[in-house]
PyMOL Python script that loads the backbone (N, CA, C, O; Angstrom):
from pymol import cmd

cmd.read_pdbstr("""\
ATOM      1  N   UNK A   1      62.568 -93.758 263.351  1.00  0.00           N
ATOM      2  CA  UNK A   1      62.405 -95.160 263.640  1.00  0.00           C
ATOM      3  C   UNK A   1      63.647 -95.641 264.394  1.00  0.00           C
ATOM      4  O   UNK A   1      64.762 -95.523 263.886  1.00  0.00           O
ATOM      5  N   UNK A   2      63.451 -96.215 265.679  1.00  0.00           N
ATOM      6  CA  UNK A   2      64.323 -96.283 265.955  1.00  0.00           C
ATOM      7  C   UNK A   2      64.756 -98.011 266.230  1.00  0.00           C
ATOM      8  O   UNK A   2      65.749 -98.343 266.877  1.00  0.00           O
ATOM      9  N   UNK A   3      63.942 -98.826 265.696  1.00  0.00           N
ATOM     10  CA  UNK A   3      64.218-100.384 266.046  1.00  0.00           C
ATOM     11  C   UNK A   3      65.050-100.583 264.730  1.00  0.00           C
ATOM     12  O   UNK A   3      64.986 -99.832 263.757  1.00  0.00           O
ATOM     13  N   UNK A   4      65.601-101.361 264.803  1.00  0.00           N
ATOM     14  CA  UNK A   4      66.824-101.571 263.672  1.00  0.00           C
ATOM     15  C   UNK A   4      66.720-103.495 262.893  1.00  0.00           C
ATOM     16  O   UNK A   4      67.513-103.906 262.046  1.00  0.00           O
ATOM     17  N   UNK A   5      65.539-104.345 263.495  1.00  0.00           N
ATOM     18  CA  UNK A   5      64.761-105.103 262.841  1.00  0.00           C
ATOM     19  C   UNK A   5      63.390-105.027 261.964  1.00  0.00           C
ATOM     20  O   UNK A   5      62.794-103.967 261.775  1.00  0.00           O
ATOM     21  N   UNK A   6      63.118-105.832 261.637  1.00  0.00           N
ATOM     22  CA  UNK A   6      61.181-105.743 260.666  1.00  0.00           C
ATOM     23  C   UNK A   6      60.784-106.506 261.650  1.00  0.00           C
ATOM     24  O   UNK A   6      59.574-106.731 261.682  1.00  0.00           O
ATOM     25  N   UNK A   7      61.433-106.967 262.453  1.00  0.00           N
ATOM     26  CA  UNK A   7      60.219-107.876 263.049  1.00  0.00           C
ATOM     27  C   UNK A   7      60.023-106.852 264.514  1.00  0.00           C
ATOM     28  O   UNK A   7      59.084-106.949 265.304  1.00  0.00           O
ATOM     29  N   UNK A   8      61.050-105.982 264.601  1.00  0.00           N
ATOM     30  CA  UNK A   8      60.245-105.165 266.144  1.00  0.00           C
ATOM     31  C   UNK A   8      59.986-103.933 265.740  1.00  0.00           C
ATOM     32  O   UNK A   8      60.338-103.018 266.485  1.00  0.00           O
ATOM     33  N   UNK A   9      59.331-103.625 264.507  1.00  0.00           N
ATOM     34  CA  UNK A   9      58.406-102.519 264.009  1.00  0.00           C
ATOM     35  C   UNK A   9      57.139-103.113 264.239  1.00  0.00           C
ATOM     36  O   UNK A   9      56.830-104.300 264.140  1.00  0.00           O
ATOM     37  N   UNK A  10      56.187-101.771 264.677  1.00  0.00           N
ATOM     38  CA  UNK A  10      55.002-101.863 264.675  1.00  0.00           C
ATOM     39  C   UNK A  10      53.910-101.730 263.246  1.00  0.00           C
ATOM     40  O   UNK A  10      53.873-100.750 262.503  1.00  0.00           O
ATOM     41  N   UNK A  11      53.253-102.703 263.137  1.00  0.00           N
ATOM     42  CA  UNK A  11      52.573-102.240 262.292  1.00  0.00           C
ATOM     43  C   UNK A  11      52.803-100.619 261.206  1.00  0.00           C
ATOM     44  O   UNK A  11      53.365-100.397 260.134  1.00  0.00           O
ATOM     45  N   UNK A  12      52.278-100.047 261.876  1.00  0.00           N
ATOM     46  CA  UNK A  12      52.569 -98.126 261.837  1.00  0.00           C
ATOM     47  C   UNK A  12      53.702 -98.306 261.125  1.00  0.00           C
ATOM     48  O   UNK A  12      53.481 -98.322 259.914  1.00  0.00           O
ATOM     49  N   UNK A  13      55.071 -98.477 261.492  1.00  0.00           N
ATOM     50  CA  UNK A  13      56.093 -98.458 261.465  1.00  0.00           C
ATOM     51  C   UNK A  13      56.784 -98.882 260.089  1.00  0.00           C
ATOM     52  O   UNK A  13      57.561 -98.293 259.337  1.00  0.00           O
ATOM     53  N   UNK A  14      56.171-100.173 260.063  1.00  0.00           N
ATOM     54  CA  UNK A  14      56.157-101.309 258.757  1.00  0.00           C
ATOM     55  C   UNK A  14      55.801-100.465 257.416  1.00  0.00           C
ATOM     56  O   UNK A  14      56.428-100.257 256.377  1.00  0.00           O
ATOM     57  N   UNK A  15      54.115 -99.943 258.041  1.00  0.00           N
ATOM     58  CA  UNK A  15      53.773 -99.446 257.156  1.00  0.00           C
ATOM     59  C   UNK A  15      54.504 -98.598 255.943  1.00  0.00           C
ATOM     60  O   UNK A  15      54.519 -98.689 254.715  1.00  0.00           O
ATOM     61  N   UNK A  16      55.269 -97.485 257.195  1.00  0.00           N
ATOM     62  CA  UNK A  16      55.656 -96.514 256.844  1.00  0.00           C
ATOM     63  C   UNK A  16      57.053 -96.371 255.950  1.00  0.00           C
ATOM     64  O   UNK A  16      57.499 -95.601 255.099  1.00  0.00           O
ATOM     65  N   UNK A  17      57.386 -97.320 256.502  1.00  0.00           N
ATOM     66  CA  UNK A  17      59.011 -98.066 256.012  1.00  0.00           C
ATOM     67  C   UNK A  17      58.519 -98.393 254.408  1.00  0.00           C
ATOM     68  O   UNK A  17      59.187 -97.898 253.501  1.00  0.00           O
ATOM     69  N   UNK A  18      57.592 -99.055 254.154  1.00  0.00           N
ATOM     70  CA  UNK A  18      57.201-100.122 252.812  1.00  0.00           C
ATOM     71  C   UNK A  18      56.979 -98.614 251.934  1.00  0.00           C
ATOM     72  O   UNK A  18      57.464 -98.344 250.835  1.00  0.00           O
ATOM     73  N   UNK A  19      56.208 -97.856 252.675  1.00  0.00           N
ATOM     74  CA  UNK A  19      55.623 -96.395 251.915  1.00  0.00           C
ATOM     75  C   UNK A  19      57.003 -95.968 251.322  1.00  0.00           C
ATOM     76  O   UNK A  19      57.375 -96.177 250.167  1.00  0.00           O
ATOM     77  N   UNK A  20      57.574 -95.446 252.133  1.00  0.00           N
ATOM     78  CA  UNK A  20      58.904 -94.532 251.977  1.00  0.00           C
ATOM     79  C   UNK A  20      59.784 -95.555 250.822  1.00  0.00           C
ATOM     80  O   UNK A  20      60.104 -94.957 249.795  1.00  0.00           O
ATOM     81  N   UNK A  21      60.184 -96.980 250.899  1.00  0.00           N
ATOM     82  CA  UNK A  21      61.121 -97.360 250.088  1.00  0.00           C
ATOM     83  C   UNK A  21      60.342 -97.483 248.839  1.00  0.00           C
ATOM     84  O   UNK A  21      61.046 -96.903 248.013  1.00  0.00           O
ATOM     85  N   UNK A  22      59.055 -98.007 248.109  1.00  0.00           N
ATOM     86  CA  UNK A  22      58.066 -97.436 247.012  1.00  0.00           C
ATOM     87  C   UNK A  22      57.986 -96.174 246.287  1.00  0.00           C
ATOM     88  O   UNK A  22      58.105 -96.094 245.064  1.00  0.00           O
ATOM     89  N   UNK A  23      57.714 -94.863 247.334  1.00  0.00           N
ATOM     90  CA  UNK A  23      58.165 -93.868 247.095  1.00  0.00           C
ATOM     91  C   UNK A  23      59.381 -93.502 246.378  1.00  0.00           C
ATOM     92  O   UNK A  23      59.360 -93.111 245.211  1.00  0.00           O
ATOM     93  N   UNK A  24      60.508 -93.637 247.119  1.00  0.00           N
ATOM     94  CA  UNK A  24      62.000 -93.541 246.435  1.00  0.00           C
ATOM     95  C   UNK A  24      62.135 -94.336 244.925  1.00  0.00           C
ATOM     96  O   UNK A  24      62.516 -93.947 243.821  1.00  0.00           O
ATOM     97  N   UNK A  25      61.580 -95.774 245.488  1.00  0.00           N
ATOM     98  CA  UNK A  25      61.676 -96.431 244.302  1.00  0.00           C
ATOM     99  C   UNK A  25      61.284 -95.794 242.773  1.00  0.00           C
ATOM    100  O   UNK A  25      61.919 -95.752 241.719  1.00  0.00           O
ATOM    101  N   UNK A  26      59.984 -95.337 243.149  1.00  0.00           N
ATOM    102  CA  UNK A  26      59.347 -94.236 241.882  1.00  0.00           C
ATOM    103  C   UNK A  26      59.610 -93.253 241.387  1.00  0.00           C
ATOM    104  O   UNK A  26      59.459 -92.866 240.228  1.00  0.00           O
ATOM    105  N   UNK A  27      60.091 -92.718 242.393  1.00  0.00           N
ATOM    106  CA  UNK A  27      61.139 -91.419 242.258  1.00  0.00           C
ATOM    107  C   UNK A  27      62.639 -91.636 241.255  1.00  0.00           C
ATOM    108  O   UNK A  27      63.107 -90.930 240.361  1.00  0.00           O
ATOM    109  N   UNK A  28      63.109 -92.932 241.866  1.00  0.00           N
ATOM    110  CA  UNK A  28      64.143 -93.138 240.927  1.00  0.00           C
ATOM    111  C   UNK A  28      64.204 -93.374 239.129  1.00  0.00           C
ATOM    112  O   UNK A  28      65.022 -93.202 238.225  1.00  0.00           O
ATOM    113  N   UNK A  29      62.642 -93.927 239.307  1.00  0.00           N
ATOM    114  CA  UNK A  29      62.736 -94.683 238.103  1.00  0.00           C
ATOM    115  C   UNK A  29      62.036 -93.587 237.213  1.00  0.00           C
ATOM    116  O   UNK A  29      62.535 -93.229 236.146  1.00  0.00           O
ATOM    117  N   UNK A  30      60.914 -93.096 237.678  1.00  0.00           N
ATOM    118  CA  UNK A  30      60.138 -91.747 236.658  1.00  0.00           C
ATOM    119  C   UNK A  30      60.281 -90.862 237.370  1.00  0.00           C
ATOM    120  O   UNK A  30      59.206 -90.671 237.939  1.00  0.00           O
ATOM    121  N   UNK A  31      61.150 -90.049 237.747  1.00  0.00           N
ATOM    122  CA  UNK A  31      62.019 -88.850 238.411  1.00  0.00           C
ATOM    123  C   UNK A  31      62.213 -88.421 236.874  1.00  0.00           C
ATOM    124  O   UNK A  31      62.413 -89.190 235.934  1.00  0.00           O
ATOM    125  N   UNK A  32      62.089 -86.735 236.818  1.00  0.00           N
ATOM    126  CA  UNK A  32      62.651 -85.845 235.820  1.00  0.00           C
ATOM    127  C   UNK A  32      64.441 -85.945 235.651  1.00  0.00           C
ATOM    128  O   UNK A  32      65.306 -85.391 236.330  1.00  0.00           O
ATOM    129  N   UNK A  33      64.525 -86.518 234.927  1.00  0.00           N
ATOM    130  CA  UNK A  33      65.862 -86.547 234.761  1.00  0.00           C
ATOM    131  C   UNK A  33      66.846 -85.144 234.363  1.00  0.00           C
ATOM    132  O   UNK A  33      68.069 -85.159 234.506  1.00  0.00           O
ATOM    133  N   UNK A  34      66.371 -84.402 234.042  1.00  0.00           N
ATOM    134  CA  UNK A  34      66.576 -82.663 233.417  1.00  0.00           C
ATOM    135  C   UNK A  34      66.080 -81.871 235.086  1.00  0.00           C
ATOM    136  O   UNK A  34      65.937 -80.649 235.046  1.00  0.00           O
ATOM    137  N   UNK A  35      65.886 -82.447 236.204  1.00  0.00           N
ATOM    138  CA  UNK A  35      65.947 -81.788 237.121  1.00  0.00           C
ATOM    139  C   UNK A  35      67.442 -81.429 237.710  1.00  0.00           C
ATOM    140  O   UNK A  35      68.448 -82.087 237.977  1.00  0.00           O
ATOM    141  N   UNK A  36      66.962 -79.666 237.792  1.00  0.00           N
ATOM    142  CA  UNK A  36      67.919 -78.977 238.568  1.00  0.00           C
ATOM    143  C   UNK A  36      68.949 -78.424 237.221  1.00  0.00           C
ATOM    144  O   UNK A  36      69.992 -77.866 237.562  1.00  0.00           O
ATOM    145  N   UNK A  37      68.683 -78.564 235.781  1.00  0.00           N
ATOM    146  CA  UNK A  37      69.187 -78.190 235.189  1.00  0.00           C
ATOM    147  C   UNK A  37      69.043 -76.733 234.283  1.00  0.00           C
ATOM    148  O   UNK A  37      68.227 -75.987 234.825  1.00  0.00           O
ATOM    149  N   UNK A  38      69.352 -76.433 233.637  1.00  0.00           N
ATOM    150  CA  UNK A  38      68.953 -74.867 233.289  1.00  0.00           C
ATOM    151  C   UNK A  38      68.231 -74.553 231.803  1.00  0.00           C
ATOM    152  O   UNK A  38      68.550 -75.117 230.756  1.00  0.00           O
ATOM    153  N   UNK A  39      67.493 -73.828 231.901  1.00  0.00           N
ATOM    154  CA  UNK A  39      66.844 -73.816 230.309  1.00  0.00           C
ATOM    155  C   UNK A  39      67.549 -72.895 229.827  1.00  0.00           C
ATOM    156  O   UNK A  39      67.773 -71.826 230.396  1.00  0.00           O
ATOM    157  N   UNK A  40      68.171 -73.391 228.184  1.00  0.00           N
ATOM    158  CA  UNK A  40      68.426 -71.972 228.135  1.00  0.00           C
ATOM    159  C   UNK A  40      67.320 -70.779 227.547  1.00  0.00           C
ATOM    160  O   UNK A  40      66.094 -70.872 227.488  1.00  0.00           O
ATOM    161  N   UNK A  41      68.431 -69.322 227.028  1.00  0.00           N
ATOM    162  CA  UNK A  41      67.275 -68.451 226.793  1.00  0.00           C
ATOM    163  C   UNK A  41      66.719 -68.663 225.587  1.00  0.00           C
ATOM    164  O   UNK A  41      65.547 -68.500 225.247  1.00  0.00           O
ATOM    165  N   UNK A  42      67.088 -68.812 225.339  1.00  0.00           N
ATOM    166  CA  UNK A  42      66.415 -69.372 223.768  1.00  0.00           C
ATOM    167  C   UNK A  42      65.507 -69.914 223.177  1.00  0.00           C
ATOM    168  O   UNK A  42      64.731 -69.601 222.273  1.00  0.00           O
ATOM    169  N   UNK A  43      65.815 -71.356 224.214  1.00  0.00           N
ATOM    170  CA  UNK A  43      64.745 -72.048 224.449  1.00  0.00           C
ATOM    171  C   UNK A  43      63.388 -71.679 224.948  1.00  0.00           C
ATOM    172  O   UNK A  43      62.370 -71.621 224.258  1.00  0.00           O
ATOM    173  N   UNK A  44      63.490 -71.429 226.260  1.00  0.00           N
ATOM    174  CA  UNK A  44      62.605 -70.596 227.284  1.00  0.00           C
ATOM    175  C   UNK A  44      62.048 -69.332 226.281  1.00  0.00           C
ATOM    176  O   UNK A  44      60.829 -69.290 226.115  1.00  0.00           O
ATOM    177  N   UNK A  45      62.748 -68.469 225.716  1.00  0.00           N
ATOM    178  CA  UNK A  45      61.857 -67.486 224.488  1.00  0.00           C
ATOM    179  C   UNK A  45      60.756 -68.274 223.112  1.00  0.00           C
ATOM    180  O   UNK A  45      59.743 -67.827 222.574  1.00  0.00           O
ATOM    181  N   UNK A  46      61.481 -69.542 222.907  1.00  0.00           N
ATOM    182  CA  UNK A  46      60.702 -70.248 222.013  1.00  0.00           C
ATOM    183  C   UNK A  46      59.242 -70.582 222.448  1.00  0.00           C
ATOM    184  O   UNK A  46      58.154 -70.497 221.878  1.00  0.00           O
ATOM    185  N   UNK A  47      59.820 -71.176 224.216  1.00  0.00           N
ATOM    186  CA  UNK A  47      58.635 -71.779 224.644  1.00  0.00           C
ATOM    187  C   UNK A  47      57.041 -70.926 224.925  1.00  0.00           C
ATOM    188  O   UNK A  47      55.845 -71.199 224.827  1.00  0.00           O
ATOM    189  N   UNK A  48      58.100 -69.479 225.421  1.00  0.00           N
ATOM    190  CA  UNK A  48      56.922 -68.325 225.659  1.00  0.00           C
ATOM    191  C   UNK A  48      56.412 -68.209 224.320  1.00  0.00           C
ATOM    192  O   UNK A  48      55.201 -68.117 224.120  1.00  0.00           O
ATOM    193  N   UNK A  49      57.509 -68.208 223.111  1.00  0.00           N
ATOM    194  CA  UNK A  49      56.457 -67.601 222.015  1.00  0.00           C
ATOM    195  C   UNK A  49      55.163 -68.522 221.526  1.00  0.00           C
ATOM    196  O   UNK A  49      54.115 -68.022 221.116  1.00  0.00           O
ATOM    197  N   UNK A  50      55.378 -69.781 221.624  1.00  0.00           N
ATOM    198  CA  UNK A  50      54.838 -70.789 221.088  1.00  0.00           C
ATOM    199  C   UNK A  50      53.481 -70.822 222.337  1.00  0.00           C
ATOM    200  O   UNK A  50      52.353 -71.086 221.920  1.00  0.00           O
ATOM    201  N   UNK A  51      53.641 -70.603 223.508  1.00  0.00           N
ATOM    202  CA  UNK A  51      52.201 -70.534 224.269  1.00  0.00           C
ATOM    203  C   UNK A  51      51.622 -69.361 224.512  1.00  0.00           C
ATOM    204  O   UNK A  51      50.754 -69.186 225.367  1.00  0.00           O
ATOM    205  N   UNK A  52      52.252 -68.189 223.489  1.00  0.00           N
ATOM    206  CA  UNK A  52      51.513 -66.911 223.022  1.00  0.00           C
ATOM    207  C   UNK A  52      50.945 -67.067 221.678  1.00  0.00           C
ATOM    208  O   UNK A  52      49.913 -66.412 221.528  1.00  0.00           O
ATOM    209  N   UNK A  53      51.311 -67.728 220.687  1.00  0.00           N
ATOM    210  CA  UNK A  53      50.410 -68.286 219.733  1.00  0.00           C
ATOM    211  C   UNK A  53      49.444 -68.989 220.106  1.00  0.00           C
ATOM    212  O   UNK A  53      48.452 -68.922 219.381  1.00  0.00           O
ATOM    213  N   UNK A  54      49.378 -69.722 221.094  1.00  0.00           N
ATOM    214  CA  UNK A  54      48.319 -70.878 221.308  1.00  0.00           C
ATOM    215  C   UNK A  54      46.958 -70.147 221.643  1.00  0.00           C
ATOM    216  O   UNK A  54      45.886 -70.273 221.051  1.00  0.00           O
ATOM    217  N   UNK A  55      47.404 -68.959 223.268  1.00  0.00           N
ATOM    218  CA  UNK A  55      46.486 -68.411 223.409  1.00  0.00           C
ATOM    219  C   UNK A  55      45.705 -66.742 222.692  1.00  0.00           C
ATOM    220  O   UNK A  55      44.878 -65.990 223.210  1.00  0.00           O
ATOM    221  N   UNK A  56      46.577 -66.646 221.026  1.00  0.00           N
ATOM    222  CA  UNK A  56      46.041 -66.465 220.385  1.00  0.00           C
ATOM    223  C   UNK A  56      44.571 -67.414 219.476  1.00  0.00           C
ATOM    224  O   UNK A  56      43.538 -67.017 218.937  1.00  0.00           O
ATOM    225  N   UNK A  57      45.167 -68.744 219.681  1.00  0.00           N
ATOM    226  CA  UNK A  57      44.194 -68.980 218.620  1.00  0.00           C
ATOM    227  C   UNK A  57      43.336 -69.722 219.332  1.00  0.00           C
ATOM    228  O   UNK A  57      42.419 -70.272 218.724  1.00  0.00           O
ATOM    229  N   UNK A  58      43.450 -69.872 220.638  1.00  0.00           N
ATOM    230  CA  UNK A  58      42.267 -70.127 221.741  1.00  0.00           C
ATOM    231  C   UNK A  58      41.416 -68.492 221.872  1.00  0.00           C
ATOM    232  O   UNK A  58      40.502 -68.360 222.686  1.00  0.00           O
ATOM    233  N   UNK A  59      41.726 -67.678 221.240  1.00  0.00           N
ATOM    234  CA  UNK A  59      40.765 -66.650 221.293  1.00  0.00           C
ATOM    235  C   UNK A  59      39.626 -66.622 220.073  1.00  0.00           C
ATOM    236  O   UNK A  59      38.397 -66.560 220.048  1.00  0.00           O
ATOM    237  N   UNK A  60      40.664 -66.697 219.098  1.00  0.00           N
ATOM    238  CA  UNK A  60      40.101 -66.756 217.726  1.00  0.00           C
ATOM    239  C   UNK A  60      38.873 -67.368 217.691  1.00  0.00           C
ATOM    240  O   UNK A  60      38.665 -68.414 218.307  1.00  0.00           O
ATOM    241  N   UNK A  61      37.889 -66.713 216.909  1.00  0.00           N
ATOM    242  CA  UNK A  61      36.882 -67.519 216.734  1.00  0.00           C
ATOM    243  C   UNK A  61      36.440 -68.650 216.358  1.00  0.00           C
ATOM    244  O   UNK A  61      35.373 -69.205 216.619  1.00  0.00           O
ATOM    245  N   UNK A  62      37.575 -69.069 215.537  1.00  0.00           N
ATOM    246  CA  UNK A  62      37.731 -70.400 214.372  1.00  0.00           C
ATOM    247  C   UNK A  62      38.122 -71.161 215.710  1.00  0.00           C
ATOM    248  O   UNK A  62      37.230 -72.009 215.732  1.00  0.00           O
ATOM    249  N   UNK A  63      38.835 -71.373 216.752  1.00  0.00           N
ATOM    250  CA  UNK A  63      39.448 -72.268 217.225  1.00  0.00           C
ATOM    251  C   UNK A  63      38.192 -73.505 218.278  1.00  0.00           C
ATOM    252  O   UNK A  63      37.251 -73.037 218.918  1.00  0.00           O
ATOM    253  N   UNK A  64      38.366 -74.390 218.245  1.00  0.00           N
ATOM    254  CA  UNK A  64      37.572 -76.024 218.420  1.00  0.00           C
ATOM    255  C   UNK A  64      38.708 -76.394 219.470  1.00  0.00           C
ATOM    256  O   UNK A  64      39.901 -76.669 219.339  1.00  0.00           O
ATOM    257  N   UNK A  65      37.918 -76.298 220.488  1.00  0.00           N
ATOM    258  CA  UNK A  65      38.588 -76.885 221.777  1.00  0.00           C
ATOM    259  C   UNK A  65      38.508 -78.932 221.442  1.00  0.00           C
ATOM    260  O   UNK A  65      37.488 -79.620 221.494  1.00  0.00           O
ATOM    261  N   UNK A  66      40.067 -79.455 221.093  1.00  0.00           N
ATOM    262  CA  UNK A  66      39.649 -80.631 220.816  1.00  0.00           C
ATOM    263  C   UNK A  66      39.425 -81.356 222.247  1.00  0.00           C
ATOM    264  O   UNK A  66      38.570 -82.234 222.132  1.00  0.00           O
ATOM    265  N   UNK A  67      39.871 -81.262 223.388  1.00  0.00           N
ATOM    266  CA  UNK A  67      39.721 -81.823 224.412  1.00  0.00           C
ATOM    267  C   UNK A  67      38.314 -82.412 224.634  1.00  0.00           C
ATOM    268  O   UNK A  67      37.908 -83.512 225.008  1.00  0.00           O
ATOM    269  N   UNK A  68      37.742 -81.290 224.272  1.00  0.00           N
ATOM    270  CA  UNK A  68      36.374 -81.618 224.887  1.00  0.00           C
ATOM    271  C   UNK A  68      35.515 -82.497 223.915  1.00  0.00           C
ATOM    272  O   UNK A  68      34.384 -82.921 224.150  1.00  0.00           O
ATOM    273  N   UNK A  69      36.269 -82.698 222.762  1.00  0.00           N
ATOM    274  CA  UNK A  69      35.536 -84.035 222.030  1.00  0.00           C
ATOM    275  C   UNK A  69      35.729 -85.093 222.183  1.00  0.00           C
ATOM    276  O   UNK A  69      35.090 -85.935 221.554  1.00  0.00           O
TER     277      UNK A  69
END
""", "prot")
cmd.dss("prot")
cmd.show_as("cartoon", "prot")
cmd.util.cbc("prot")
cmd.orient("prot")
């Protein structure tokens, strides 16, 4: 963009400007705050074990998909 007023943007232009500062705006406010940071191993082993139980008992016969109620 190269006009440096709102009033000698085009439409298009306006648009795009209003998009982009909304965008950021949202980004700032419900942006992952734990981005770019590190899991540790521990954690990350907990997490695998705990969604290897799950899709144990999504096999199991006993298991009742609640979603779908």
């Amino acid at each position: 963009m190269i006009s440096s007023k709102v009033a000698d943007l085009t439409i298009h232009e306006f648009e795009g400007l209003i998009k982009k500062v909304v965008m950021q705006a949202i980004s700032e406010i419900f942006g992952d705050p734990d981005e770019g940071l590190e899991i540790h191993e521990e954690l990350k082993n907990r997490l695998e074990h705990a969604e290897a139980i799950k899709d144990q008992c999504r096999k199991s016969r006993f298991y009742v998909n609640t979603e779908t109620l």
